[in-house]
MARBATOR-257420 format. One record per residue (C-alpha): residue in three letters; x negated, y, z. Coordinates in steps of 0.001 Angstrom, whole numbers, padded with zeros to 6 digits, always signed. Last residue first. Layout:
% residues N
ALAXYZ ...
//
This chain:
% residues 176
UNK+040862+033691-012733 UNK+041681+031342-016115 UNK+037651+030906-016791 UNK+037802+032514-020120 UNK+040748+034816-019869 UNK+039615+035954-016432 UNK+035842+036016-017428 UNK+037402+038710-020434 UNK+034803+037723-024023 UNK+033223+040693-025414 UNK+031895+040038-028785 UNK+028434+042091-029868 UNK+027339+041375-033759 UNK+024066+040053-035060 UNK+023395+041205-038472 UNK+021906+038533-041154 UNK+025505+037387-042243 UNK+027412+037421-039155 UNK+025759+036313-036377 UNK+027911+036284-032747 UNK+025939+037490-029832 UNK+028022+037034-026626 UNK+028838+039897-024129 UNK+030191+038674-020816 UNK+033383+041050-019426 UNK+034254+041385-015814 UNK+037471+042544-015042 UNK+038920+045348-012552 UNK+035626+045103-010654 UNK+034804+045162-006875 UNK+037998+044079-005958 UNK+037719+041349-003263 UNK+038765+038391-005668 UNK+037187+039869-008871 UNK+033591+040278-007299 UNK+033936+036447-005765 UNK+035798+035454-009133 UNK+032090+036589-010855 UNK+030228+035321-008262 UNK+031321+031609-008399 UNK+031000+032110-012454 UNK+027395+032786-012203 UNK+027020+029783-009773 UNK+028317+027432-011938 UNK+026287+028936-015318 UNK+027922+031208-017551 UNK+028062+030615-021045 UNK+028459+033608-023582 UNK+025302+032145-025967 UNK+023415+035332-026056 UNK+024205+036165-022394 UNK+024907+039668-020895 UNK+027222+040181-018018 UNK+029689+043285-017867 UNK+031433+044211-014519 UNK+034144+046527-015165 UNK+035513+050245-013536 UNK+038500+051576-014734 UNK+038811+055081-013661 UNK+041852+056695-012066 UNK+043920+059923-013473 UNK+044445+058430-017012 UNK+042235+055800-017946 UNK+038431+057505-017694 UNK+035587+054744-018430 UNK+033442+052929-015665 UNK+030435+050393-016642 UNK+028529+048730-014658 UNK+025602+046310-015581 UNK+023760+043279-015763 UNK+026707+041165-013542 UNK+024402+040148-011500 UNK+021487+042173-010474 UNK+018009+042044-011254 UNK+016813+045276-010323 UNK+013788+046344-011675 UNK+011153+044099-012547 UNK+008040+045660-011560 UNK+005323+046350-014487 UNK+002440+044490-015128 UNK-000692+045283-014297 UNK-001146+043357-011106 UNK+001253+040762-011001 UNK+004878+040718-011402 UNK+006049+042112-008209 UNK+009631+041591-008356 UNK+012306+044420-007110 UNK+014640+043526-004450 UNK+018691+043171-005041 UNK+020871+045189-002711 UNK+023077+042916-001149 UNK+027043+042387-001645 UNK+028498+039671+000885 UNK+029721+036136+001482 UNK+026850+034911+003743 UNK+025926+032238+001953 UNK+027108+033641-001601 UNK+025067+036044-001256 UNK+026327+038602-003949 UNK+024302+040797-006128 UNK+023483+044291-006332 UNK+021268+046375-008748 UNK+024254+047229-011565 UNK+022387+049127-014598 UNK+024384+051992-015550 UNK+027265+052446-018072 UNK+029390+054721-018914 UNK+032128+053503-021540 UNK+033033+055435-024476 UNK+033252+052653-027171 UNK+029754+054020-027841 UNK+028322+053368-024747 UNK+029932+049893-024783 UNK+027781+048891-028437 UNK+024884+050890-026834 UNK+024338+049088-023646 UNK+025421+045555-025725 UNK+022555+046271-028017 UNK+020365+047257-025292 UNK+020917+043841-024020 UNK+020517+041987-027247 UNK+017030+043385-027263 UNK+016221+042018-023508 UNK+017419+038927-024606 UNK+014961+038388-027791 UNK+012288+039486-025475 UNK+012812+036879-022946 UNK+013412+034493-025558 UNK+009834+035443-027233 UNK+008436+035182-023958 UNK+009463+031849-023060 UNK+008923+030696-027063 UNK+004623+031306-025862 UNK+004865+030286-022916 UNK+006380+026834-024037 UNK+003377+026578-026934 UNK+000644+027613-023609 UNK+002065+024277-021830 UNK+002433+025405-018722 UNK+000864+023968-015300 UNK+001565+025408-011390 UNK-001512+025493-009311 UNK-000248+025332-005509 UNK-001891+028576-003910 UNK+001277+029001-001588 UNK+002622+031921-003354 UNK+002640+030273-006682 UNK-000685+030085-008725 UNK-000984+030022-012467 UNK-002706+027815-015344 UNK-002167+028113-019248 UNK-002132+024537-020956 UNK-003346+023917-024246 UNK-007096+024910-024261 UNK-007391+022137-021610 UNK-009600+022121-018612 UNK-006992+023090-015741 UNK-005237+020461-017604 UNK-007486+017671-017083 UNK-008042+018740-013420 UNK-004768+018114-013098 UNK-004187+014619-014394 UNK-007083+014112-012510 UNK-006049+015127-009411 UNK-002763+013126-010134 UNK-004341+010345-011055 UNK-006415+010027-007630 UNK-002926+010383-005647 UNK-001544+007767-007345 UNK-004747+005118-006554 UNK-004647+006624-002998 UNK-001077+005008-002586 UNK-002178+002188-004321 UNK-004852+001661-001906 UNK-003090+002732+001232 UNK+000000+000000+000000 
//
């Protein structure tokens, strides 16, 4: 048992000493100095989805800007533990990179004039309009105790070669 158990163990070290070594792995440290692997070809589409989000964000901005909506990016989020709205913390990314700012679920708020009140929504971004299971427990947390009239996820739809904005209602989706 003791020897197999050390014959495991010595694998692993060199399964990870052979790619600290590689040219096709890129190697990090978590918090705890544990030396986390990635292939450099997974880093690599990572980034390019991250940026390919980040673009079809500002899209969505403008697309609800110009249908007259004012919107601002929302920096709270709901523990769901607790039951209750916290300020989300900025992430140090590393020394020079920027700080993530405000994570927050849904993405943003937006608020538009309707007579004498304002309307105010929740609007989540996601290229392929699914919501994970936790996503969509604090989306009918914000509708249940009123913090948004409706929350709306934008979806990319391609037409042609353009990529279009579709607003999809969580209520409607989700039947909340």
């Amino acid at each position: 048992m003791v020897e197999r158990l050390k014959k495991e163990t010595k694998e692993k070290i060199m399964e990870m000493i052979k790619k600290a070594g590689s040219e096709e792995y890129e190697t990090s440290w978590d918090e705890k100095g544990i030396p986390k692997y990635k292939k450099k070809s997974e880093v690599k589409k990572g980034r390019i989805s991250r940026a390919r989000g980040a673009r079809f964000e500002l899209k969505a901005r403008e697309d609800l800007e110009f249908q007259g909506w004012i919107i601002d990016k929302w920096t709270n989020n709901v523990n769901m533990d607790e039951g209750k709205l916290v300020k989300v913390k900025n992430r140090f990314l590393g020394l020079g990179k920027p700080q993530m700012l405000g994570a927050g679920f849904p993405d943003f708020i937006a608020f538009k004039k309707s007579g004498e009140n304002y309307e105010i929504i929740g609007v989540e971004v996601k290229t392929n309009g699914i919501l994970s299971k936790i996503e969509k427990e604090k989306c009918k947390w914000y509708l249940q105790n009123k913090i948004f009239s409706k929350i709306l996820i934008a979806k990319s739809v391609k037409e042609g070669r353009s990529i279009k904005v579709e607003y999809l209602d969580f209520g409607e989706k989700y039947g909340e």
